[in-house]
C-alpha positions in Angstrom: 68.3 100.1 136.4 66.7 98.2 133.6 68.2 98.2 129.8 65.8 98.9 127.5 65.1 96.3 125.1 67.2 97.6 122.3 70.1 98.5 124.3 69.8 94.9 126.2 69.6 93.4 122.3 72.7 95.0 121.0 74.8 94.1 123.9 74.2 90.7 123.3 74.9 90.8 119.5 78.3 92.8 119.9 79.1 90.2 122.8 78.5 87.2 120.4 80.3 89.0 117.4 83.2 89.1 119.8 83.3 85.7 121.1 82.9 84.5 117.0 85.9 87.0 116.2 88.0 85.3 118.6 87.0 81.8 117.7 87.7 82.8 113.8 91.0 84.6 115.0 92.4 81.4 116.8 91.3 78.8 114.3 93.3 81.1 111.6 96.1 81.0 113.8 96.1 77.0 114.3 95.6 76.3 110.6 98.7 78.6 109.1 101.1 75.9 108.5 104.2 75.9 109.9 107.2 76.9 107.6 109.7 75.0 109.3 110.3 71.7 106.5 112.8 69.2 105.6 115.9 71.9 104.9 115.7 73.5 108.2 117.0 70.2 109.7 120.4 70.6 107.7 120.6 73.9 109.6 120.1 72.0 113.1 123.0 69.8 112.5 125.5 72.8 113.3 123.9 74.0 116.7 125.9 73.8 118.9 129.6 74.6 120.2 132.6 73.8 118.0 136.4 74.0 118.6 137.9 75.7 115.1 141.6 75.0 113.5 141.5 77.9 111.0 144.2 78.0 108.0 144.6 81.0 105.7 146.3 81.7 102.3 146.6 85.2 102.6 149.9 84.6 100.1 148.8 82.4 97.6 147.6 78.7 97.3 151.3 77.9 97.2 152.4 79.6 100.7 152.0 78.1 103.9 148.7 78.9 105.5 148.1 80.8 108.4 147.0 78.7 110.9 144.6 79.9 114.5 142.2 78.1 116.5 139.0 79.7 116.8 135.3 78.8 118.7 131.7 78.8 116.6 128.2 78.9 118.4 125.2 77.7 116.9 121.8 78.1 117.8 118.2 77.8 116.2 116.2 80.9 116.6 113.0 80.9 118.3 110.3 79.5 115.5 112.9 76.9 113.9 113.4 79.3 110.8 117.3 80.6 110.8 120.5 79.7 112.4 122.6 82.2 114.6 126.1 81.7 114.2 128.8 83.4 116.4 132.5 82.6 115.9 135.5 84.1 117.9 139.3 83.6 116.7 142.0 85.3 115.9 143.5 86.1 112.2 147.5 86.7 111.9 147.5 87.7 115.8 144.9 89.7 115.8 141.4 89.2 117.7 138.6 88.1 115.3 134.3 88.0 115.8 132.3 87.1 113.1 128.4 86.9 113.4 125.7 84.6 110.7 122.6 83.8 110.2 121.0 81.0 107.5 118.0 80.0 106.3 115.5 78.6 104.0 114.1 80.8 101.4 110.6 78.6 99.9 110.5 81.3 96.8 113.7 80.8 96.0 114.2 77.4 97.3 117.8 78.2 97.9 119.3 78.2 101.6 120.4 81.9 102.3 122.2 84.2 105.0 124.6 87.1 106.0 127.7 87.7 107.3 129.3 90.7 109.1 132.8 90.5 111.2 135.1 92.5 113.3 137.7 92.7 110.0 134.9 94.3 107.5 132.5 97.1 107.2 130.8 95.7 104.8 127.6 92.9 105.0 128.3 89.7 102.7 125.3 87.9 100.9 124.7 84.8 100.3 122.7 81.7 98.8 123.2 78.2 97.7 122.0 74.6 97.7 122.4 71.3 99.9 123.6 67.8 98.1 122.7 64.8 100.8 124.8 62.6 98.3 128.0 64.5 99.3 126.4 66.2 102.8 127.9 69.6 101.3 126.0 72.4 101.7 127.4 74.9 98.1 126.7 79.1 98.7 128.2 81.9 96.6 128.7 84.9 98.1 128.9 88.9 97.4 130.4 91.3 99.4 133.4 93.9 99.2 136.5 93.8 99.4 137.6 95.7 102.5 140.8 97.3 101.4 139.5 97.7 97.6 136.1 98.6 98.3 135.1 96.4 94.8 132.4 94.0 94.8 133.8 90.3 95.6 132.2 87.0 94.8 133.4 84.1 96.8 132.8 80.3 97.0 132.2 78.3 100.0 131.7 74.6 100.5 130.8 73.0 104.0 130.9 69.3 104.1 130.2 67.2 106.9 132.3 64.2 107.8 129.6 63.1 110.6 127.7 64.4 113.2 130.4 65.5 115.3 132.8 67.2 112.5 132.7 69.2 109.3 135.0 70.9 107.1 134.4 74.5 105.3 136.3 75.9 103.0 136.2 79.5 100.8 137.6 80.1 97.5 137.5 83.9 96.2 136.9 84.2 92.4 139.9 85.2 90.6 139.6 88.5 88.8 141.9 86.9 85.8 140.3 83.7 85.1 136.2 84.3 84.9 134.6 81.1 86.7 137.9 80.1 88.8 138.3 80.6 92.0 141.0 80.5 94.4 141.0 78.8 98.0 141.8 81.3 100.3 140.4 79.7 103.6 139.5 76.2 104.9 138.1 75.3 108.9 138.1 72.0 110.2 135.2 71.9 112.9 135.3 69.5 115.7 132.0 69.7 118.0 132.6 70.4 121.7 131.0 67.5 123.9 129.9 69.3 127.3 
């Protein structure tokens, strides 16, 4: 059977408006640019597996800390964009999990990310900035307070003594003084060499 003509015509201009569809859709694709920059590398510093020592002030700055060891895993999620961070411990004998992710945020040009754990039912916020000078990476964070229930805004600084270790500490704001805050928590990372 023959196609007429105009039938024989139109099949040949739908099949090249497909075929120049496709071409436009994959050149799109290939000139997005990526959104992986410069800050996403401080992020790839942590990946990987590192042994914790935990300390905690749970009674005051002045007390001595609780200390437990603990394990953190760090991965970059597929596309280079956020960090995965999964930490496992215990806190004053009891078993601890605690699960983050960080990232980049170009409109805000702050680093950001969340935090939920095993101790909390409440998510915790956060966003901050990066100083190469001191190799600190600065967020302030909101939550609640699990046994209040009131909004909480904490401090943490992560510093990195080299590739292979890096210290974080948290410091809750103190409800008396407006500005201060308190150091509640620090973690001394050492990375795991497999």
């Amino acid at each position: 059977m023959r196609l007429k003509p105009l039938a024989a015509l139109t099949s040949v201009a739908v099949l090249a408006l497909a075929v120049s569809w496709r071409a436009r859709a994959e050149e799109s694709v290939s000139a997005i640019p990526s959104p992986v920059t410069e800050h996403h590398d401080v992020l790839k510093r942590d990946v990987g597996v590192w042994d914790a020592e935990v300390k905690i002030w749970s009674q005051g700055p002045q007390a001595d800390p609780l200390t437990s060891p603990g394990v953190e895993t760090n991965r970059i999620m597929e596309g280079g964009l956020w960090l995965i961070s999964d930490f496992k411990g215990t806190v004053a004998g009891q078993s601890f999990e605690g699960h983050g992710q960080f990232g980049f945020d170009p409109i805000k040009q702050k680093y950001v990310g969340t935090w939920v754990d095993s101790m909390s039912p409440f998510l915790s916020t956060m966003q901050g900035t990066y100083d190469p000078s001191s190799q600190t990476m600065t967020m302030m964070s909101e939550g609640r307070d699990p046994q209040t229930r009131k909004t909480v805004k904490s401090k943490s600084e992560a510093r990195y003594v080299d590739d292979d270790h890096r210290t974080f500490t948290m410091s809750m704001a103190n409800p008396a003084i407006p500005g201060q805050f308190v150091k509640v928590m620090q973690i001394d990372y050492t990375r795991r060499r497999e």
